[in-house]
mmCIF file as gemmi writes it, N, C-alpha and C atoms, coordinates in Angstrom:
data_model
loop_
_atom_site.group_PDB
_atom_site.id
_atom_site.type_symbol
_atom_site.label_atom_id
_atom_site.label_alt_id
_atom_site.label_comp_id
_atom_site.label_asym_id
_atom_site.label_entity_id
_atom_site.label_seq_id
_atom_site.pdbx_PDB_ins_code
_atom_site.Cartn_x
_atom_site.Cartn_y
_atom_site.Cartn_z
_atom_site.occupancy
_atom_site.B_iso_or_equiv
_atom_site.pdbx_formal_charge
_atom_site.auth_seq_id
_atom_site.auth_asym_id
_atom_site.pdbx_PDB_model_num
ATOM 1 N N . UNK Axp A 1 ? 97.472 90.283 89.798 1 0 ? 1 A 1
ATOM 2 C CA . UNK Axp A 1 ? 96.244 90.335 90.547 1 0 ? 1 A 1
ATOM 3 C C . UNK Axp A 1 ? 95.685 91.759 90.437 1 0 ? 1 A 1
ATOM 4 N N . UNK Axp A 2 ? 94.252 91.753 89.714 1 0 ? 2 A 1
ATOM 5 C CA . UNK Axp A 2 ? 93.394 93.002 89.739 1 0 ? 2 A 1
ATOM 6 C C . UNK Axp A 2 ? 93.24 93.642 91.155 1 0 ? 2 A 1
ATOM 7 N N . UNK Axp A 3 ? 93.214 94.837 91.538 1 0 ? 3 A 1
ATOM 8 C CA . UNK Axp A 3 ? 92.795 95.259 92.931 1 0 ? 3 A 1
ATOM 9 C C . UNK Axp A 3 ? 90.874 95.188 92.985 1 0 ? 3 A 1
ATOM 10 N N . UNK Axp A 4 ? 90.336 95.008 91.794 1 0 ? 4 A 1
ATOM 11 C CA . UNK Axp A 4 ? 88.566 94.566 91.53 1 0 ? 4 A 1
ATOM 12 C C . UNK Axp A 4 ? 88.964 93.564 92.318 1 0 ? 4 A 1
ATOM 13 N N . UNK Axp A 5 ? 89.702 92.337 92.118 1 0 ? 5 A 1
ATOM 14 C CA . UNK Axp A 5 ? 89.478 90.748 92.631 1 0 ? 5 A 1
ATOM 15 C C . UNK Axp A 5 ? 89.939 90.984 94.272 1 0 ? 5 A 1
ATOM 16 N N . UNK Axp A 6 ? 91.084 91.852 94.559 1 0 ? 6 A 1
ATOM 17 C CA . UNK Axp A 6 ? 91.338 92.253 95.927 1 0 ? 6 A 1
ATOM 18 C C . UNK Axp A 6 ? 90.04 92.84 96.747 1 0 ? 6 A 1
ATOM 19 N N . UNK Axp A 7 ? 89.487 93.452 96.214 1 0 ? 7 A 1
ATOM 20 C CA . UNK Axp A 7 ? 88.282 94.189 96.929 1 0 ? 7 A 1
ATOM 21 C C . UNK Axp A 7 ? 87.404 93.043 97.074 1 0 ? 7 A 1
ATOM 22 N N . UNK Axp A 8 ? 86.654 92.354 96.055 1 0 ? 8 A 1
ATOM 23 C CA . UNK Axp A 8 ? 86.159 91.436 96.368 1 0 ? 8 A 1
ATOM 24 C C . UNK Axp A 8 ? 85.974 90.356 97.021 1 0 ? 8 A 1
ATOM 25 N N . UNK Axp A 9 ? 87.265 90.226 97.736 1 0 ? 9 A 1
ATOM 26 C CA . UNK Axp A 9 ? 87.428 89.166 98.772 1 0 ? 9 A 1
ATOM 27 C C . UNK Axp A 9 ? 87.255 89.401 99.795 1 0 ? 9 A 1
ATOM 28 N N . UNK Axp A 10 ? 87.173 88.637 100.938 1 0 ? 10 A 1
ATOM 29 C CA . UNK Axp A 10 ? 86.656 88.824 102.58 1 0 ? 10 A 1
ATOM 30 C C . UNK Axp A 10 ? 87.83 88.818 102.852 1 0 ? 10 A 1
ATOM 31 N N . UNK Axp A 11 ? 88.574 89.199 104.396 1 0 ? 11 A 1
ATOM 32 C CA . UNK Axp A 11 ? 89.206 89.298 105.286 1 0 ? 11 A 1
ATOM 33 C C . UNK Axp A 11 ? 90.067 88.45 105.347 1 0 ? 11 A 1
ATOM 34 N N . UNK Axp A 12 ? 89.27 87.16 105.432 1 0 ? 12 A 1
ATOM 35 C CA . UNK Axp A 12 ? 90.403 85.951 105.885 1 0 ? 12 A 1
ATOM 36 C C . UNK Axp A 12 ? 91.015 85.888 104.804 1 0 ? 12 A 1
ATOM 37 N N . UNK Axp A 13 ? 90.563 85.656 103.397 1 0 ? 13 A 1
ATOM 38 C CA . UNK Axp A 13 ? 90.925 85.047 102.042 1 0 ? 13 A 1
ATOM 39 C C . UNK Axp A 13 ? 91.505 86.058 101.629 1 0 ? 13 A 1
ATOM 40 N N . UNK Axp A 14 ? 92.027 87.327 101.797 1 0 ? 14 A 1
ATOM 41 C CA . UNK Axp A 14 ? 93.027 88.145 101.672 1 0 ? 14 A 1
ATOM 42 C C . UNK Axp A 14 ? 94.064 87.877 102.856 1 0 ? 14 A 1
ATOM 43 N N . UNK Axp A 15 ? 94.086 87.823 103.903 1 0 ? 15 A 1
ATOM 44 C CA . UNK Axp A 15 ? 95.291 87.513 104.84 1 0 ? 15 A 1
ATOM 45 C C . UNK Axp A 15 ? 95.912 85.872 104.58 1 0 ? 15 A 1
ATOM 46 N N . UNK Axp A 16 ? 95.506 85.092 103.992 1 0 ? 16 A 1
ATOM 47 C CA . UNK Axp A 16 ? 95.518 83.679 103.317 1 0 ? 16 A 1
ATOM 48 C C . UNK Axp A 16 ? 96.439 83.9 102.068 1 0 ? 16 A 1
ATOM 49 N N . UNK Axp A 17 ? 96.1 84.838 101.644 1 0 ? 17 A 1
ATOM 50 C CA . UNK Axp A 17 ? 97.12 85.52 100.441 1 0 ? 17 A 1
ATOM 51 C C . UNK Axp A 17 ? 98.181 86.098 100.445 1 0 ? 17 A 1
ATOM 52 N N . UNK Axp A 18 ? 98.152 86.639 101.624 1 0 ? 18 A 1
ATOM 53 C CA . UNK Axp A 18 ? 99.095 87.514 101.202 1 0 ? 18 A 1
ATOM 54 C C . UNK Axp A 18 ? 100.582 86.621 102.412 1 0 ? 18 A 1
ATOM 55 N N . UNK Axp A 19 ? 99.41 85.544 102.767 1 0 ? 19 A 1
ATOM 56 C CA . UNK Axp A 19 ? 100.842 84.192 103.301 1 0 ? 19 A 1
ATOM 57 C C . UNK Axp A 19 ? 101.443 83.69 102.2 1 0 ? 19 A 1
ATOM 58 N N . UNK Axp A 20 ? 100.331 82.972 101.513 1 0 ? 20 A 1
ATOM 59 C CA . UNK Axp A 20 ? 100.705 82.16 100.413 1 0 ? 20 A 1
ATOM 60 C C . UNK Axp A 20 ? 101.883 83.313 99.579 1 0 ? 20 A 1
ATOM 61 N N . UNK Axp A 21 ? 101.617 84.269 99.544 1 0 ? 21 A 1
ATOM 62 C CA . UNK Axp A 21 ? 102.419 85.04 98.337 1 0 ? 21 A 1
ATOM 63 C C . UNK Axp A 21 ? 103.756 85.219 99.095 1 0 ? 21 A 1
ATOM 64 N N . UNK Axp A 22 ? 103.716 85.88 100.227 1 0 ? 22 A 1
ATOM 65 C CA . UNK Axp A 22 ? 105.238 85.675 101.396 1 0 ? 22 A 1
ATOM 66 C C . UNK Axp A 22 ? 105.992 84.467 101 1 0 ? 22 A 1
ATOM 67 N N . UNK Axp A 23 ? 105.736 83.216 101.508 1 0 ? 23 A 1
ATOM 68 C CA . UNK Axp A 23 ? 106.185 82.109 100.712 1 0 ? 23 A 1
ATOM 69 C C . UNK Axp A 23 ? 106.333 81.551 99.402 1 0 ? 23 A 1
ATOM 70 N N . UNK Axp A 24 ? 105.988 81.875 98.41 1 0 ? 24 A 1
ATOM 71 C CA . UNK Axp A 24 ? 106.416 82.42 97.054 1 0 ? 24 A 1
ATOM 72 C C . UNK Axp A 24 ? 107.586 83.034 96.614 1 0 ? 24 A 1
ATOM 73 N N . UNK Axp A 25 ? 107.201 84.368 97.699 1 0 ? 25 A 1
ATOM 74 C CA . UNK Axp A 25 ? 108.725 85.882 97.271 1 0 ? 25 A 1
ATOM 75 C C . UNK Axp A 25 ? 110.061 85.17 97.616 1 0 ? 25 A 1
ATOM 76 N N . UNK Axp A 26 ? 109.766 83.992 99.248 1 0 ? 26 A 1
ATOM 77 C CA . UNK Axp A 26 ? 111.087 82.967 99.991 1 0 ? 26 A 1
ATOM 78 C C . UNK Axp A 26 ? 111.082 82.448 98.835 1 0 ? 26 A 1
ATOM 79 N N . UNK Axp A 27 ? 110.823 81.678 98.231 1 0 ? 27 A 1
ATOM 80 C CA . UNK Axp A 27 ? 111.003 80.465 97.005 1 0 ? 27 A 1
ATOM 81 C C . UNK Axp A 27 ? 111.475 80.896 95.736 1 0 ? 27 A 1
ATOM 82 N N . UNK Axp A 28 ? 111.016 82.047 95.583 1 0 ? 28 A 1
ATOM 83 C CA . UNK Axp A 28 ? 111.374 83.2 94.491 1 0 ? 28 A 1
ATOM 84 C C . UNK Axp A 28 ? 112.592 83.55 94.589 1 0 ? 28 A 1
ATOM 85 N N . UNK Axp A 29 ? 113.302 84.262 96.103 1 0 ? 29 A 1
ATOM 86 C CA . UNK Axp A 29 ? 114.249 84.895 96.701 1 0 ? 29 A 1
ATOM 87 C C . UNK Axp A 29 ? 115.283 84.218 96.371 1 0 ? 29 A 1
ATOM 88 N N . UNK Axp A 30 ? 114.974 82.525 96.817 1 0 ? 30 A 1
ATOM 89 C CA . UNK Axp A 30 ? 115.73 81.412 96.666 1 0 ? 30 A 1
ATOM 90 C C . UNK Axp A 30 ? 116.721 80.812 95.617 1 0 ? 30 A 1
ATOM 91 N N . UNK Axp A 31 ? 115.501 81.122 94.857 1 0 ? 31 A 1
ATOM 92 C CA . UNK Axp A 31 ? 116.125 80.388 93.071 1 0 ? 31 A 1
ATOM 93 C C . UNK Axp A 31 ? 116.674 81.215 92.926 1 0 ? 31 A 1
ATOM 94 N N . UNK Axp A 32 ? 116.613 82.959 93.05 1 0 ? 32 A 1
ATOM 95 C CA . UNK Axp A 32 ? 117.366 83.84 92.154 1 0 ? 32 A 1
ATOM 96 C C . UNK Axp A 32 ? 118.832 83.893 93.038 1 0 ? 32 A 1
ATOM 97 N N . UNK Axp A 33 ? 118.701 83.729 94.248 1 0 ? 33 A 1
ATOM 98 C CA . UNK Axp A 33 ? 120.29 83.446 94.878 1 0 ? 33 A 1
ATOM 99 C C . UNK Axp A 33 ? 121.384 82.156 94.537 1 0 ? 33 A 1
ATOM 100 N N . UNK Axp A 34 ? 120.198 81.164 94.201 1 0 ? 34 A 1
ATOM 101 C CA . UNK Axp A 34 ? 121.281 79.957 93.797 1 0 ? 34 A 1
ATOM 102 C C . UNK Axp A 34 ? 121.107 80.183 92.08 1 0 ? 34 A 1
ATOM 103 N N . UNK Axp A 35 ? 120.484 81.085 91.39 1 0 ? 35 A 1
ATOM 104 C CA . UNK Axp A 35 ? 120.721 81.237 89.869 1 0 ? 35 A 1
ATOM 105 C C . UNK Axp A 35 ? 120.09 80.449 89.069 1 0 ? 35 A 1
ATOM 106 N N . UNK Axp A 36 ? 119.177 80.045 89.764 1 0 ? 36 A 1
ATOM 107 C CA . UNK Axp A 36 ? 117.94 79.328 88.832 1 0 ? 36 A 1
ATOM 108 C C . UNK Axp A 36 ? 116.384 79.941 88.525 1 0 ? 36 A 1
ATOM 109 N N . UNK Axp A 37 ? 116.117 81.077 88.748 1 0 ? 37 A 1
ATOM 110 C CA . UNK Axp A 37 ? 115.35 81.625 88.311 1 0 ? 37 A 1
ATOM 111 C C . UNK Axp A 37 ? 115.522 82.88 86.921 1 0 ? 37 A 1
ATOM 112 N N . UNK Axp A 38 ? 115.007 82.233 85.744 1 0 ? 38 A 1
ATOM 113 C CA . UNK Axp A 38 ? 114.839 82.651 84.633 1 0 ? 38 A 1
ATOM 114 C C . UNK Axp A 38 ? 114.536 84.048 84.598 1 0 ? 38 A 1
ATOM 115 N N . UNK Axp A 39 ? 113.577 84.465 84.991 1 0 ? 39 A 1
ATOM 116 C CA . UNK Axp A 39 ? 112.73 85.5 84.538 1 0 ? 39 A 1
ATOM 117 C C . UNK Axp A 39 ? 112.195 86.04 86.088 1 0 ? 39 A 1
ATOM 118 N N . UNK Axp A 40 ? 113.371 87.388 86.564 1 0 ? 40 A 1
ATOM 119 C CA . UNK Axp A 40 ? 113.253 88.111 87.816 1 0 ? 40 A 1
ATOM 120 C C . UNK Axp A 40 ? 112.112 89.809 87.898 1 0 ? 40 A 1
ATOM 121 N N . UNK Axp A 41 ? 111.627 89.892 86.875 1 0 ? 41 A 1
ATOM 122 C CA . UNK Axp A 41 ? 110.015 90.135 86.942 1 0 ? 41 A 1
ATOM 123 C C . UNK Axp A 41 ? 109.522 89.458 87.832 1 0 ? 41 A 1
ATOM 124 N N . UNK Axp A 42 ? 109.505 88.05 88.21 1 0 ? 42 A 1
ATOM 125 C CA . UNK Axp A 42 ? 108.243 87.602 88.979 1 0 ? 42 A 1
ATOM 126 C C . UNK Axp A 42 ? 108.229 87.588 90.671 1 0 ? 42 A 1
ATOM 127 N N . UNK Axp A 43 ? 109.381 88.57 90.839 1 0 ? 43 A 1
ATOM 128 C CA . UNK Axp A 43 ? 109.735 88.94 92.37 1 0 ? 43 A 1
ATOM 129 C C . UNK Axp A 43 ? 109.051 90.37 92.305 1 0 ? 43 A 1
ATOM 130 N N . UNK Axp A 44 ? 109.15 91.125 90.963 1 0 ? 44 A 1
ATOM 131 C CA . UNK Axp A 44 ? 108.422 92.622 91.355 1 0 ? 44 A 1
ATOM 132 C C . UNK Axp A 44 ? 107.814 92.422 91.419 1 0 ? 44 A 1
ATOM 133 N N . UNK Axp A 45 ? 106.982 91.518 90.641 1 0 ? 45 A 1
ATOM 134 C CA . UNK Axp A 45 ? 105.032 91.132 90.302 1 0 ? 45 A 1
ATOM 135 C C . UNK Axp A 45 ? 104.453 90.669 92.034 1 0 ? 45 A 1
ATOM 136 N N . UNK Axp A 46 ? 105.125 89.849 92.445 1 0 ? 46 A 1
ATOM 137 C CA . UNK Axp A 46 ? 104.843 88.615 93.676 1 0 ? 46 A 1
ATOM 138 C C . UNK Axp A 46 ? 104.637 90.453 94.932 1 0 ? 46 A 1
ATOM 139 N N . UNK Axp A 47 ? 105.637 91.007 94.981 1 0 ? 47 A 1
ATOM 140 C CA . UNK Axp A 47 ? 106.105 91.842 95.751 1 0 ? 47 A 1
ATOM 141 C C . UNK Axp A 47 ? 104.815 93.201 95.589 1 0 ? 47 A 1
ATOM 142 N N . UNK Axp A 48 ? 104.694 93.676 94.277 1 0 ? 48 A 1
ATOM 143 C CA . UNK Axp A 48 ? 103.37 94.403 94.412 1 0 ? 48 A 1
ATOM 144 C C . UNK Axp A 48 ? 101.776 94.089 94.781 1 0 ? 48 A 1
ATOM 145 N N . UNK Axp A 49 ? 102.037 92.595 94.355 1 0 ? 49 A 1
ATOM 146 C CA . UNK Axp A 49 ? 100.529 91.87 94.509 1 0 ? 49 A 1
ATOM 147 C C . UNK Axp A 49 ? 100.737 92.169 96.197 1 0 ? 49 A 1
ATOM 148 N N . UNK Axp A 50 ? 101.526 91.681 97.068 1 0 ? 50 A 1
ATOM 149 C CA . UNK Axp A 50 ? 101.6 91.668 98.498 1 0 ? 50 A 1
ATOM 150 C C . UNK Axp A 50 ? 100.9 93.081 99.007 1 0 ? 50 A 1
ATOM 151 N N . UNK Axp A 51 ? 101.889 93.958 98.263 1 0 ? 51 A 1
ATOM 152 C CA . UNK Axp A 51 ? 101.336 95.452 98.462 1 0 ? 51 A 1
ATOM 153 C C . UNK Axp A 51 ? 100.059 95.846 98.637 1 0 ? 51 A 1
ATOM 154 N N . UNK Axp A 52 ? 99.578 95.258 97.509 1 0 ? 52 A 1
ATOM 155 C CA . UNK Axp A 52 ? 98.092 95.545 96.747 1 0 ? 52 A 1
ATOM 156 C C . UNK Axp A 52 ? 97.289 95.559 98.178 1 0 ? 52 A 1
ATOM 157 N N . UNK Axp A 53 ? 97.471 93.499 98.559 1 0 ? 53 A 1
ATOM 158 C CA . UNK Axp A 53 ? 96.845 93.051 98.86 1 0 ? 53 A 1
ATOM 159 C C . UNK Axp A 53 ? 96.758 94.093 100.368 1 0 ? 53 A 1
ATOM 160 N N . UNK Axp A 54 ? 97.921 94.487 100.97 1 0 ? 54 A 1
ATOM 161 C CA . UNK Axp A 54 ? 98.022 95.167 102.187 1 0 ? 54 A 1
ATOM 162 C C . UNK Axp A 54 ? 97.299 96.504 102.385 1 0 ? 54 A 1
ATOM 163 N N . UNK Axp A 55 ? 97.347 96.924 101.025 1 0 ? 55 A 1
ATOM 164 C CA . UNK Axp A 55 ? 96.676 98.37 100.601 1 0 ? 55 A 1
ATOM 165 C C . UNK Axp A 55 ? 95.208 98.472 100.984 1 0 ? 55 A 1
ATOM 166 N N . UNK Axp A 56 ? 94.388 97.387 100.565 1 0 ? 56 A 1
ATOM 167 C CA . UNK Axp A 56 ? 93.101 96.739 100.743 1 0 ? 56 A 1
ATOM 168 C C . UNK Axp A 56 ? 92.675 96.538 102.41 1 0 ? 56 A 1
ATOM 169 N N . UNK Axp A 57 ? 93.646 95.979 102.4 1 0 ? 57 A 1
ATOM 170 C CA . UNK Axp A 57 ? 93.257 95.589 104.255 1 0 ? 57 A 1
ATOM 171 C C . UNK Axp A 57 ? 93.565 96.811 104.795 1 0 ? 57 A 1
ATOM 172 N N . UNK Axp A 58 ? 94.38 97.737 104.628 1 0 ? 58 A 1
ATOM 173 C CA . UNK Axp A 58 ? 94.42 98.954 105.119 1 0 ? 58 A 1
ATOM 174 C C . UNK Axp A 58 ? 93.303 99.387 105.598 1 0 ? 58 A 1
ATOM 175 N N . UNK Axp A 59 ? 92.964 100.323 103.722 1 0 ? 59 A 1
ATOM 176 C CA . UNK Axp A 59 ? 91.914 100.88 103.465 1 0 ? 59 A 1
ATOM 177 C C . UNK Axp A 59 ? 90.888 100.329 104.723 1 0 ? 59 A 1
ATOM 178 N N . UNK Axp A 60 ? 90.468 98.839 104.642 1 0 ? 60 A 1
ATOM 179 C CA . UNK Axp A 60 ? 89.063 98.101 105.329 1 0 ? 60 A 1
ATOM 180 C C . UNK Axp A 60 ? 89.352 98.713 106.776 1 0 ? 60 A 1
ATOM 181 N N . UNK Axp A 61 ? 90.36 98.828 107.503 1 0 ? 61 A 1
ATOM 182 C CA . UNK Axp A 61 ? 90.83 98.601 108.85 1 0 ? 61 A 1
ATOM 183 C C . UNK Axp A 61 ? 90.168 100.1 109.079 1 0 ? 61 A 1
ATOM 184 N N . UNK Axp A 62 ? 91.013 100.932 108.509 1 0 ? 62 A 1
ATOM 185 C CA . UNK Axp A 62 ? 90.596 102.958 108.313 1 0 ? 62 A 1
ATOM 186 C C . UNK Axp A 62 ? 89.027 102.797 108.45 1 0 ? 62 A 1
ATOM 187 N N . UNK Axp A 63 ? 88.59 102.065 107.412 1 0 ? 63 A 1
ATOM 188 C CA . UNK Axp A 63 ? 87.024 102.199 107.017 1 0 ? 63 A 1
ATOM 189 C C . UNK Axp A 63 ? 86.024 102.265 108.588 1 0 ? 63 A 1
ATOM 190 N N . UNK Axp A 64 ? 86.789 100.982 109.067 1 0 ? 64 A 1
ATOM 191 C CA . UNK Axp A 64 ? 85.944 100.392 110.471 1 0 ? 64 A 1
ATOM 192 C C . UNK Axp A 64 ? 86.165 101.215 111.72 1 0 ? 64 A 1
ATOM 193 N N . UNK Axp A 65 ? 87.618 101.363 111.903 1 0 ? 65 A 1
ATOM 194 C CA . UNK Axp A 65 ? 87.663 102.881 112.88 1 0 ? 65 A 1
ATOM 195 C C . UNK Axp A 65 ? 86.543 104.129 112.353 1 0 ? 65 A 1
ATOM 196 N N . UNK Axp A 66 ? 86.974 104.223 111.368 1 0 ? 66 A 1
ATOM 197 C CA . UNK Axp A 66 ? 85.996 105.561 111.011 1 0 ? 66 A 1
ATOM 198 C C . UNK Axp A 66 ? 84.644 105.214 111.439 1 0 ? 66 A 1
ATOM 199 N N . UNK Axp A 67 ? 84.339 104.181 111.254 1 0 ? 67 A 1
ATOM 200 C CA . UNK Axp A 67 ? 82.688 104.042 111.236 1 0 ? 67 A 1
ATOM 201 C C . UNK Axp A 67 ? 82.686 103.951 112.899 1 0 ? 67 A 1
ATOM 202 N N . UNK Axp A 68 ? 83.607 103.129 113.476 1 0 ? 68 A 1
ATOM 203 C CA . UNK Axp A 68 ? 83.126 103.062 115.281 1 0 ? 68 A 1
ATOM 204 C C . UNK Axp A 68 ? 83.451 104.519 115.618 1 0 ? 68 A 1
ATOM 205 N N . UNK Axp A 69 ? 84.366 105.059 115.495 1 0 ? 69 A 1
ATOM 206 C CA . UNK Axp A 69 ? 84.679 106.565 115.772 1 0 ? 69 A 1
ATOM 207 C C . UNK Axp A 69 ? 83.46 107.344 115.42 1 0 ? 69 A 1
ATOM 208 N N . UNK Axp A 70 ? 82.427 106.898 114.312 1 0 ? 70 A 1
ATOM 209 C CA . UNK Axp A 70 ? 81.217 107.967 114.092 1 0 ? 70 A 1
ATOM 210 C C . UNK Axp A 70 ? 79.961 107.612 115.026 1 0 ? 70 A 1
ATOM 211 N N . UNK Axp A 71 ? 79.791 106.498 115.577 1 0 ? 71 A 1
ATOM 212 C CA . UNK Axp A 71 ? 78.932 105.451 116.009 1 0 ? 71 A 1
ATOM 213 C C . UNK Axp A 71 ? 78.804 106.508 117.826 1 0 ? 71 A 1
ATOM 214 N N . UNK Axp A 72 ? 80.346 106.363 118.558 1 0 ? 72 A 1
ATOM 215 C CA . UNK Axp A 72 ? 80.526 106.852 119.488 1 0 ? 72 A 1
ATOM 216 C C . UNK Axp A 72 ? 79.792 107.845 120.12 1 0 ? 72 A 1
């Protein structure tokens, strides 16, 4: 996941994501404990996208204090 396509999304449809991807990393977590997951790249990948996605909502959260903090 591009952080362009992260920015571009609204609020909800990033917190929607970054569920869906939580439940993924469990399912992910899963196979690689019982030894059925092939290819364990896709726990770093799953695990930074989460990041990304948290990085974004950060940033937005900072953005909006700042702006009511200037408003005041």
């Amino acid at each position: 996941m591009d952080v362009r396509e992260i920015r571009n999304m609204d609020d909800e449809k990033i917190l929607d994501e970054i569920e869906d991807l939580k439940e993924a990393l469990f399912r992910l977590r899963l196979q690689e404990s019982s030894g059925q997951l092939e290819n364990t790249d896709v726990i770093r990948h799953t695990k930074r996208d989460i990041a990304r996605l948290k990085t974004v909502q950060r940033e937005r959260a900072l953005a909006a204090a700042q702006a009511a903090g200037e408003v005041e």
